[in-house]
N, C-alpha and C positions, 0 to 999 in steps of 0.2 A: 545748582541742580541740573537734572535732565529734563530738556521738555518734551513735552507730548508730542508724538509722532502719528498722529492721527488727523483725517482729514472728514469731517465728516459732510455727504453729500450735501450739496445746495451750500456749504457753508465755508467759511475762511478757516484755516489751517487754526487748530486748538494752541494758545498762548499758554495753557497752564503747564505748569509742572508735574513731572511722570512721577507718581506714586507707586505704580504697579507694571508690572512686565505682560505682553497679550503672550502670550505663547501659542500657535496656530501652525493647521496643516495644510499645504497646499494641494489644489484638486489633483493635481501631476504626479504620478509612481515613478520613483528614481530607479531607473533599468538596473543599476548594480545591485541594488539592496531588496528593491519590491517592493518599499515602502515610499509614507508619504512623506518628503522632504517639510522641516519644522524649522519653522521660521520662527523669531524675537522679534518684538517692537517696546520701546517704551511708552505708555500712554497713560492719563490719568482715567481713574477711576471709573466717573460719567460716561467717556469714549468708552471706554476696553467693553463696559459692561451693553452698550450701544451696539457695539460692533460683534458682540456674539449673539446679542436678541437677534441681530438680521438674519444668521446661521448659516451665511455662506460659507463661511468655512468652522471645522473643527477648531476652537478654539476654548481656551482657560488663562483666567487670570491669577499671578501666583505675587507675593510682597516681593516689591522692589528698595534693594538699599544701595547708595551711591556712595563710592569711596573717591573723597576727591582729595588732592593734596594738598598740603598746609598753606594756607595764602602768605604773602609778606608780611614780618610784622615788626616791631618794635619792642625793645624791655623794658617797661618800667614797673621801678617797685615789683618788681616780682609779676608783673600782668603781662603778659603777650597782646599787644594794641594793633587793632585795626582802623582802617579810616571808618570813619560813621558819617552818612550825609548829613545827619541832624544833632549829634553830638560831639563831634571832632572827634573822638577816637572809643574804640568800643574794644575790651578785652576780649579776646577770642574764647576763650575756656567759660569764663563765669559770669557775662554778659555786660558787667558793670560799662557806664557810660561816662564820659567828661573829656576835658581836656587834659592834652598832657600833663601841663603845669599841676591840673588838680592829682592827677594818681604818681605824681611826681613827691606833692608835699602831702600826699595823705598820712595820718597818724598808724596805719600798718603796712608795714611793708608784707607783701604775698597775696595770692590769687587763693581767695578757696575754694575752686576747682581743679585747682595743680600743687599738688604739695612738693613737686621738685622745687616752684619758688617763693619757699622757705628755707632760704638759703644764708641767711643773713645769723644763726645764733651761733656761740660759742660759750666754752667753759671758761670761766677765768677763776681767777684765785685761788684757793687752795688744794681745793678741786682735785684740780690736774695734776696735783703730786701724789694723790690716792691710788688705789690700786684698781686694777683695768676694770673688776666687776662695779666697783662703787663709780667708776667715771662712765660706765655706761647706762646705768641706772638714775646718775643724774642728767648725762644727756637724753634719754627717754624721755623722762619728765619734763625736761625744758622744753623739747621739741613741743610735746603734745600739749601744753598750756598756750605754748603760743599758737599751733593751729588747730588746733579743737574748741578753745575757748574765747581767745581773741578773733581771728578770722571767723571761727564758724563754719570747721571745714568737716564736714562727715566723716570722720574717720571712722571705721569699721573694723570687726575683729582683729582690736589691738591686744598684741602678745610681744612682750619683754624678752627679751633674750640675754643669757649671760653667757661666760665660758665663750665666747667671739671674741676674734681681735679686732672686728671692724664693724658686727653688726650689732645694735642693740634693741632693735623688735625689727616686728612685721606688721603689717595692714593692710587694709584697702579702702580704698577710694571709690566707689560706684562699682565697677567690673575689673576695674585694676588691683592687682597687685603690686606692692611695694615693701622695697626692706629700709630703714635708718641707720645712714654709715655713722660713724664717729671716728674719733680720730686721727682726722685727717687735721692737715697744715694747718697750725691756728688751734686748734681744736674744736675746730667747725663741726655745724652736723647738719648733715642736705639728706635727703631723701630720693630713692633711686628706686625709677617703673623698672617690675622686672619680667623679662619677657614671657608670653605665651600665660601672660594672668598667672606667673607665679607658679605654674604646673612642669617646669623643665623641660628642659631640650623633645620635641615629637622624635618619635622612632623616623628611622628612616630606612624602608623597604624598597629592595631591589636599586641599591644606590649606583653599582654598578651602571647601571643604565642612565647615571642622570645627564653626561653628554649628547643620546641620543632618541631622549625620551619625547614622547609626544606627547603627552599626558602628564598629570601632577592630579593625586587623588587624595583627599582630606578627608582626615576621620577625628572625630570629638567625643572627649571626655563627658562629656551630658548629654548628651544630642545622641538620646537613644529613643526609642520606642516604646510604648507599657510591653512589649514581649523582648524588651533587651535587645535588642538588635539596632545594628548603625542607621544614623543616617550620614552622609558622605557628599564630597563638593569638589567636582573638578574643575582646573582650569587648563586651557589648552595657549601656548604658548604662542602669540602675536594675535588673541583674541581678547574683547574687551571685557568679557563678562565671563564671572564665576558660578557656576549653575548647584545648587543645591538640593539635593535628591533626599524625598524620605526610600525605606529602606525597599521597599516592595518596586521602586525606581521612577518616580512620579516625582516630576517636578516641584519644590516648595516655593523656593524664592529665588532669586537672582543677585550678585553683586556685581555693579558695573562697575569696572572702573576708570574713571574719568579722568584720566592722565597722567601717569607714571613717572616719579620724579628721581628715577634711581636706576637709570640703563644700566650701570656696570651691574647690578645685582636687582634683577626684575624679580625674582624668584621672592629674595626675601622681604620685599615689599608687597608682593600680593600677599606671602605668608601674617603679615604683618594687618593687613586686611582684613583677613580671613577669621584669624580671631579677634578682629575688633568687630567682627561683626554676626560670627557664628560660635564663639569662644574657645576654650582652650584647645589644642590642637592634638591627639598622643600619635598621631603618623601619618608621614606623608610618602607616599608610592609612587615612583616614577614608574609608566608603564608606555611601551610601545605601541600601543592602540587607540581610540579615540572611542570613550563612551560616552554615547548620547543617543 
């Protein structure tokens, strides 16, 4: 998490964790513009709300969400494990706790909060000499007994698919989208997040420009307004935080992001942010100027 960046008088700097963004104006007119230069802080709740009763300065607090990158971790059995002070190892996705050796010999293999690891079934015997519609119809089935009903995994608007060479449904999982390949080597069948929650490739506006652009401006498939109109998310490149604007241009929320794990392609990792955290995306606008 991010901590609180607030100091409040007479007292020692706030230990808690930042929940909320301060967004404030300072008393100073910035000679180019005429306005009051707007500062960020992260701070939690009790501070932000502390620090604008005082009313020195112009200030609102708007939700703060942190994008941090994936920690180290380990495979077992299908869990992505972490270290745990008090359990020796904690699955990152679906919180289960134990030692290795325990999610090593457990009697399922897979996380049911990640159905990429369910990765382990296959067609065998006759099956696989049927023809494509009948072998994907059985790999459907099989997939979804063993993580809907053994695991316990939520599956969501499950639909079948025939007439594919490789796919045999779709779903989701909480906010994700995902499709089930078949198939493949073996006659395996794994399950594959697809990007942007399943909604296809965003538009992309004024691309021309994306060499020498200042700006990247997000626009979302539901993130409208009761009068239909966007709300929209810039992020300005070598800064840490994604600002999120309703449409009238009032700050909503902020995404920070908490360290960047993909230099060659920074772009597609904030993208990648972005709807994990404001959802699907349908365009993104490179633009030459800086709104704020």
């Amino acid at each position: 998490m991010v901590s609180c960046q607030t100091q409040p008088r007479g007292n020692p700097r706030c230990e808690k964790d930042a929940t909320h963004m301060l967004v404030f104006s300072v008393p100073r007119v910035d000679e180019a513009s005429g306005l009051k230069p707007r500062e960020m802080a992260p701070v939690c709740e009790p501070c932000g709300k502390e620090f604008i009763r005082r009313g020195a300065y112009e200030a609102m607090l708007v939700r703060l969400e942190v994008h941090k990158p994936l920690p180290k971790f380990i495979i077992v059995a299908g869990h992505r494990l972490v270290e745990d002070a008090e359990h020796g190892e904690r699955c990152f996705d679906c919180g289960r706790t134990g030692t290795e050796t325990v999610f090593k010999f457990s009697m399922l293999h897979g996380c049911r909060a990640r159905p990429e690891s369910v990765d382990h079934l296959a067609l065998t015997g006759d099956i696989v000499r049927e023809a494509a519609n009948a072998r994907a119809e059985e790999s459907a089935r099989l997939w979804y007994a063993e993580a809907a009903y053994h695991l316990g995994m939520p599956v969501n608007d499950w639909r079948t698919v025939i007439n594919h060479e490789s796919t045999c449904a779709t779903f989701t999982v909480g906010d994700d989208a995902y499709r089930l390949r078949y198939g493949l080597a073996g006659h395996r069948i794994t399950a594959e997040k697809l990007p942007n929650r399943g909604m296809g490739e965003p538009e992309v506006i004024n691309g021309e420009g994306r060499k020498n652009h200042k700006q990247v401006v997000f626009r979302f498939h539901y993130l409208v307004s009761k009068y239909e109109t966007d709300y929209f998310a810039t992020y300005t490149p070598g800064r840490e935080d994604v600002i999120l604007y309703a449409p009238e241009g009032q700050i909503v929320a902020v995404l920070r992001l908490a360290g960047l794990t993909r230099p060659e392609e920074p772009l597609a990792e904030v993208t990648d942010a972005v709807c994990d955290a404001c959802g699907p995306i349908y365009s993104l606008t490179f633009q030459d100027r800086i709104y704020q």
